[in-house]
N, C-alpha and C positions, 0 to 999 in steps of 0.2 A: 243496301241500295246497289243495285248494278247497271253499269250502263253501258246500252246496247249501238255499236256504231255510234254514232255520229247525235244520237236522239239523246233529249234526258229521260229520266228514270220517272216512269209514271208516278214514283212516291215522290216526288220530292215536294216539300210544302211550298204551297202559294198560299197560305192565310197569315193574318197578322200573329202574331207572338205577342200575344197581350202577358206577359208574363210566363208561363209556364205550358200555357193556353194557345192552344189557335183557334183562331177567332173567323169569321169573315166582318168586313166593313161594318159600322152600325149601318148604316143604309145600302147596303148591299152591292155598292157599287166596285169593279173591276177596272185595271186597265195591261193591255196587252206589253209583254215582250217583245222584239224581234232580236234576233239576227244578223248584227250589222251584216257579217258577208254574204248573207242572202237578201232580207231583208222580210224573212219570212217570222212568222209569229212562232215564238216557242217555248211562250205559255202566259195564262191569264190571272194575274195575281189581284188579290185583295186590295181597294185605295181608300186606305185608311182616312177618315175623319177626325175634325177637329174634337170632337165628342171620343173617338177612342182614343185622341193621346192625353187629353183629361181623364180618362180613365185609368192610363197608363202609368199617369202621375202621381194617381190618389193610390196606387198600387206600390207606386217606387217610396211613396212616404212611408206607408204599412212597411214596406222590408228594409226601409234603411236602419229602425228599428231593431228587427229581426238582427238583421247583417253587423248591427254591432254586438252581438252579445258572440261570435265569431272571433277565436283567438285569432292573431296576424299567423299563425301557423295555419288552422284553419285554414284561414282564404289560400293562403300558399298551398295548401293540397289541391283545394280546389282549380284553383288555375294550373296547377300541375298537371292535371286530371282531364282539362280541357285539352290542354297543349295534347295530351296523347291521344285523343278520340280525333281531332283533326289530324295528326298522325296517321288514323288508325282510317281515315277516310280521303284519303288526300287525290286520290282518284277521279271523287265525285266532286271536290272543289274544283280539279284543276277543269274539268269536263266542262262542268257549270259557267266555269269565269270563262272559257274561251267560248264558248256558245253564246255567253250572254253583253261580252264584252269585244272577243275578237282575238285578242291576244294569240300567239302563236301557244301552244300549248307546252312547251318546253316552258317557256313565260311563264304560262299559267302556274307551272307548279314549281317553279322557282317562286312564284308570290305564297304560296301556299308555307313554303319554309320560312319565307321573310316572316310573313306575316303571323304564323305560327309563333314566332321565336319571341314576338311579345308576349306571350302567355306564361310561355319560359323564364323569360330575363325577370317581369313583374311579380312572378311567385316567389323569387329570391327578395326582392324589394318591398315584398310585403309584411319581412319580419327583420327589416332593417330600413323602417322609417326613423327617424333623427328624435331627439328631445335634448335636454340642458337642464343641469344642474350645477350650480355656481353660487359660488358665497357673495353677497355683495359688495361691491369693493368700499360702501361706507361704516360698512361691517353691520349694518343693522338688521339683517335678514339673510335669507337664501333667495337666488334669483331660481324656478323651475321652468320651463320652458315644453310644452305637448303640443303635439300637433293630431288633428285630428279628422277625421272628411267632412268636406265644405256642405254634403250632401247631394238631393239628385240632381244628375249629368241627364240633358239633352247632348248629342252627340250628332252632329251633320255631316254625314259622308260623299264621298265623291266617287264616279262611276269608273274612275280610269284602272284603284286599286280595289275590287270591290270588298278585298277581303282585308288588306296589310292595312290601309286607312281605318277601318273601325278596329280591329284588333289592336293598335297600336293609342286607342283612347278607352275601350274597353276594360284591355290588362289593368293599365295604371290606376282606373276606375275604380274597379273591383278591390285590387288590392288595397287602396286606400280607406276602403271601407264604404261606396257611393254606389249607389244604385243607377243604372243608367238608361238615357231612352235613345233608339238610335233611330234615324230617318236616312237611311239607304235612299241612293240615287235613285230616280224612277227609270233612267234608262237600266240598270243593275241590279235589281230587289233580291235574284234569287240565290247568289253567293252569301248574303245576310240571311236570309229565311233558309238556308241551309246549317249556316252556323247556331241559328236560334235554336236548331233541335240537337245541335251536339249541345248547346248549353244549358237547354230544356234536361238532357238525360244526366249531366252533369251534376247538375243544380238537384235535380232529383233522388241520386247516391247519396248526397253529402248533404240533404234535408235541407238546401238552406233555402229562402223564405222564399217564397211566389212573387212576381213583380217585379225581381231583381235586376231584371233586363226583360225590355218590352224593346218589338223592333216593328218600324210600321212603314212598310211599304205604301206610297201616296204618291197622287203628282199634284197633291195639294200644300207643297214645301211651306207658301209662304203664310197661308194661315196658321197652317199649325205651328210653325216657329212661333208667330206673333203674340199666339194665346197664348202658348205656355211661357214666354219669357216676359209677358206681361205677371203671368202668377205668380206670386209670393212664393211657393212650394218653391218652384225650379230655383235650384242655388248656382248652377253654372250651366255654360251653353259650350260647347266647343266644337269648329266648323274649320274640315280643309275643301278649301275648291276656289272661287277666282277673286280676287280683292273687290271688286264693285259689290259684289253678295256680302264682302264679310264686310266691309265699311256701311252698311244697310243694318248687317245683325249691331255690330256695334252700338251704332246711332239710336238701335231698336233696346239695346241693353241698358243705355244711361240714366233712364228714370230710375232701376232700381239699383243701379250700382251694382249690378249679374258681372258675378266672374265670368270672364270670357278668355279663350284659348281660338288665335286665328292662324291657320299654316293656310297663306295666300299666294299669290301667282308669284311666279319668276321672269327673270330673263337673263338666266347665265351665261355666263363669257366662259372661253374657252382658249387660253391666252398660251401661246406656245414658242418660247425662246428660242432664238437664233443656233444656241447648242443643245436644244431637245434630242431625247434619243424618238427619229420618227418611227421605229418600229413600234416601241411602245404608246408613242402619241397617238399611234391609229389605231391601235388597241383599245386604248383608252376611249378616243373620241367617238369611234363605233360601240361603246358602251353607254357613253353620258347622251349621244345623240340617239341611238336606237333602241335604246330599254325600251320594252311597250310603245314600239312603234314613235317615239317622241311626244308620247302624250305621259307626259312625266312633267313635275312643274320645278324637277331640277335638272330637267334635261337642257343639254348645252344647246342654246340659240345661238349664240355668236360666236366665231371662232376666228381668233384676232393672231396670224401669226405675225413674226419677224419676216420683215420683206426679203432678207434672203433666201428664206427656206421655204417659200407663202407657194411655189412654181410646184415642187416634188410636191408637197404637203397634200394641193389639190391634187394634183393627178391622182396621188394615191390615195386620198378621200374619194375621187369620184370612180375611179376604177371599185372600191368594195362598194359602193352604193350602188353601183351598176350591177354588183352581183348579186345582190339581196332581190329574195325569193318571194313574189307578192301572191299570197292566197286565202283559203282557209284557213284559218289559225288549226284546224283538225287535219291538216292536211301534211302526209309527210314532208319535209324540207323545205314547208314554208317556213321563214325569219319575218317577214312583216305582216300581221295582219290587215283589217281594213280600220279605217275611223271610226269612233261611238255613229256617227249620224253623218246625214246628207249635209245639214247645215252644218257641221264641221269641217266636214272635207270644202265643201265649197269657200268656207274662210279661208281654208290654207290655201286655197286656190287664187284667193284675192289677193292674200297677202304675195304670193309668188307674182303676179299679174303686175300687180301695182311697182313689186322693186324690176321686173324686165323692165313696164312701160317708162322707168326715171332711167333705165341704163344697164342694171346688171345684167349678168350674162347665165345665161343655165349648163352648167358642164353634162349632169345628167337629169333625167326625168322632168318631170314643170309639165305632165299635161292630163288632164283627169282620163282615165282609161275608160273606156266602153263596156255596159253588160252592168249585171247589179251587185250590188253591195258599194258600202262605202268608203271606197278603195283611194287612196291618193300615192302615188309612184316614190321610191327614195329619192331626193333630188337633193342636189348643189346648186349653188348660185354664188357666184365672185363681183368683182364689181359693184357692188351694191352700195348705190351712194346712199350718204350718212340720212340724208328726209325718208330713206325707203319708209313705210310703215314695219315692215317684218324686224328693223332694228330694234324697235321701242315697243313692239308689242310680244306680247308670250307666242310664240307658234303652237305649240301642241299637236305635232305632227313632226312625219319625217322628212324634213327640210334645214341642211346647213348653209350656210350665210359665211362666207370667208371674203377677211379684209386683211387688209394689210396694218405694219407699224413701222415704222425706222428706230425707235428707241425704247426701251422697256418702258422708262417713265411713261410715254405715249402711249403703249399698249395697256400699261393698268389703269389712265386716267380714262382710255376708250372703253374700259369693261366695266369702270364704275361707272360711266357716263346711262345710268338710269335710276328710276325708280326703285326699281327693285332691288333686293338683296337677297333672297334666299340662299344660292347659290354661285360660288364661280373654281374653275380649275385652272390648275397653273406648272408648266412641264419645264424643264430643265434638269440638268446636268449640274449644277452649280452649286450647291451650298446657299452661298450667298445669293442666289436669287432665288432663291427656296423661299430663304428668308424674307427677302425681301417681299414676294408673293403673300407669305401668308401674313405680314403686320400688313400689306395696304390694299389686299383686295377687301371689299368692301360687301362681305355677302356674313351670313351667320352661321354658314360652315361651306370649308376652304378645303378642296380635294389637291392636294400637289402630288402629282406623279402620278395621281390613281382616277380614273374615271365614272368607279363605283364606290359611292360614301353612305351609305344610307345601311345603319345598323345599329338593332335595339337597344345595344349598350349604350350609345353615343345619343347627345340630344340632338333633334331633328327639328331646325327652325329656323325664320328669317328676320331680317331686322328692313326697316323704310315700308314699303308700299306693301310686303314679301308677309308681315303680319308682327307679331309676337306670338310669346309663351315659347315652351318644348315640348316635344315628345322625344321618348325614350330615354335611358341613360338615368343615372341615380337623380335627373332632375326634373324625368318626365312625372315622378306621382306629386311631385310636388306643388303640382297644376291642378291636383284634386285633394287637398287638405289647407285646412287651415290652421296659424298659427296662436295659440292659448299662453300666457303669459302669467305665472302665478305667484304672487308673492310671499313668500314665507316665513314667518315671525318664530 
């Protein structure tokens, strides 16, 4: 595949991956691409039916079959195998995701490694799943302990990482021995239907079974969740994107008692001590705030310094936000691209709108720019009293939010002061308020010092509204097995 300027590569698939297979729709119907920073269409993909992920399913049952007569060494080639053909193409991902999502392209293919590196970390984890053997302590037996896969994985992705969010349920998937179905975001399909055919030719060296991953491009999400976690066949569901969607799957999973895996919305603090070192706090904060433009659900919304140091902090937050580069994400020295959508950008718009009209103050940006795409300006806001909406609600965009605190207690009871938990960061100098940081922020993973946390070794998760489960880390396959319990005379 090559790709020419600015354009993608006439090959790249827009059919479903029914398996091994591309397919188009059973009913033949399409839906278009665009472009957020143009807004121009830039290609016409397959919209998969309820009828093909039934098909997809009675496919994933036939190879979970298959996939277990597959040593754990086996599968570890296998995704060894994958991890280097996305390697070996990482050009046409990164191309792909900033065309189709926006991201600045440096972005782009910084996701392409992250995302990659599950494929990596899970091959190692596939031949170092856990079991138990123990005498019983009334002495009448041996206790054996296996674990084994739960079987097929529905898998729900979200448009912001098109590639690092499925790779990172994929890997785990696979290695555990689970067949998986995945429903890519419809503003997003074709960073997924790109991977389909590195996994299509993977899958294909190492013979293993057809159906092993089916991926269906649709903007029909919610029937076809509904059927399949309605069927018996599907063993698990697992879905990262905004809590109101995953408290729906939820609520949709309890008749059959469907394992379910939820990484749900954020709203991380950004909590920064009186003896912070600020060189590295804006280092930092321009990391946790501007990954992927802030459409990141652990990107820092609130940033709660010490009222001594809350005067520099901003200037120096608003002076680099002022200097970040809005354009094309294909465009040299662009740093920010545009929004997924108009009705994105226009929320972030409300939510800035709404905290001026209660009082805060805009140091930079706060105004939608002119001309097309769905572009929204870096901005700051100070002052922002406590009713604003943008304190309590996820932003997903590039927009920081600085308040004040007089007392540490006060600044950590301010960053727990929500719903959510995913995420929070915490800077000092101190030792001791290190410590203190990481026993009482109240999120399910705690960055101190570091602005960037999000790495396959490490599990990836939240606690309150934020969801359950893990991903990654020696605890993420273990969201794709079950545990077998044998007693032995």
């Amino acid at each position: 595949m090559t790709v020419i300027g600015t354009r993608l590569p006439a090959d790249l698939p827009t059919r479903i991956w029914s398996g091994l297979t591309p397919v188009d729709a059973s009913d033949g119907a399409t839906f278009d691409v665009s472009d957020p920073a143009t807004g121009e269409v830039i290609a016409t993909v397959a919209d998969a039916t309820v009828d093909d992920a039934l098909t997809a399913l009675t496919r994933a049952v036939e190879a979970q079959k298959a996939w277990a007569g597959f040593s754990p060494q086996a599968r570890s080639d296998v995704l060894t195998r994958i991890f280097g053909l996305i390697g070996e193409r990482a050009d046409d991902f990164a191309v792909t995701m900033t065309l189709e999502m926006g991201k600045p392209l440096a972005e782009a293919y910084g996701e392409v490694t992250y995302g990659n590196s599950y494929f990596r970390w899970f091959a190692g984890e596939a031949v170092r799943i856990p079991g138990r053997f123990a005498t019983s302590p009334n002495g009448n037996g041996h206790i054996l302990v296996t674990r084994g896969p739960v079987g097929p994985v529905l898998a729900i992705t979200p448009w912001n990482f098109p590639l690092a969010m499925a790779t990172r349920k994929i890997a785990p998937a696979l290695a555990a021995g689970c067949p998986v179905i995945v429903k890519p975001a419809a503003e997003t399909p074709l960073t997924m239907l790109l991977l389909g055919e590195v996994l299509a030719q993977a899958f294909t060296e190492a013979g293993a079974p057809d159906g092993l991953v089916s991926i269906l491009p649709s903007t029909r999400d919610a029937d076809i969740s509904k059927t399949l976690m309605a069927d018996e066949r599907l063993r698990k569901v697992t879905f990262t994107g905004s809590s109101p969607v995953g408290r729906l799957l939820v609520r949709q999973s309890a008749d059959r008692l469907l394992r379910t895996s939820m990484e749900l919305g954020g709203n991380a603090p950004f909590v920064v001590a009186e003896d912070a070192d600020l060189d590295l706090v804006l280092t930092a904060a321009m990391q946790a705030k501007m990954r992927n433009g802030g459409e990141a659900c652990i990107a820092a919304n609130r940033f709660l310094v010490a009222a001594p140091v809350a005067a520099e902090f901003t200037g120096r937050l608003t002076a680099a936000m002022d200097a970040v580069v809005t354009g094309h994400g294909l465009d040299e020295g662009t740093t920010l691209g545009p929004v997924i959508t108009a009705k994105q950008r226009d929320r972030i718009a409300a939510l800035v709108d709404d905290a001026v009209s209660r009082g805060a103050t805009v140091t930079t940006g706060g105004v939608v720019p002119e001309g097309p795409g769905n572009f929204y300006p870096a901005t700051v806001l100070t002052d922002v009293p406590a009713d604003a909406r943008i304190l309590h609600e996820e932003i997903f965009g590039p927009v920081a939010t600085v308040t004040t605190f007089p007392t540490l207690e006060e600044g950590v009871a301010a960053a727990n002061d929500t719903e959510f938990g995913l995420a929070a960061y915490g800077f000092t100098a101190s030792e001791e308020t290190a410590r203190y940081f990481a026993e009482n922020l109240d999120a399910g993973m705690v960055g101190i010092n570091r602005g960037a946390i999000s790495d396959a070794a490490a599990p990836f998760g939240g606690v309150g509204q934020s969801g359950f489960g893990r991903e990654g880390g020696a605890e993420g396959i273990g969201e794709y097995l079950e545990t077998r319990y044998i007693a032995l005379n």
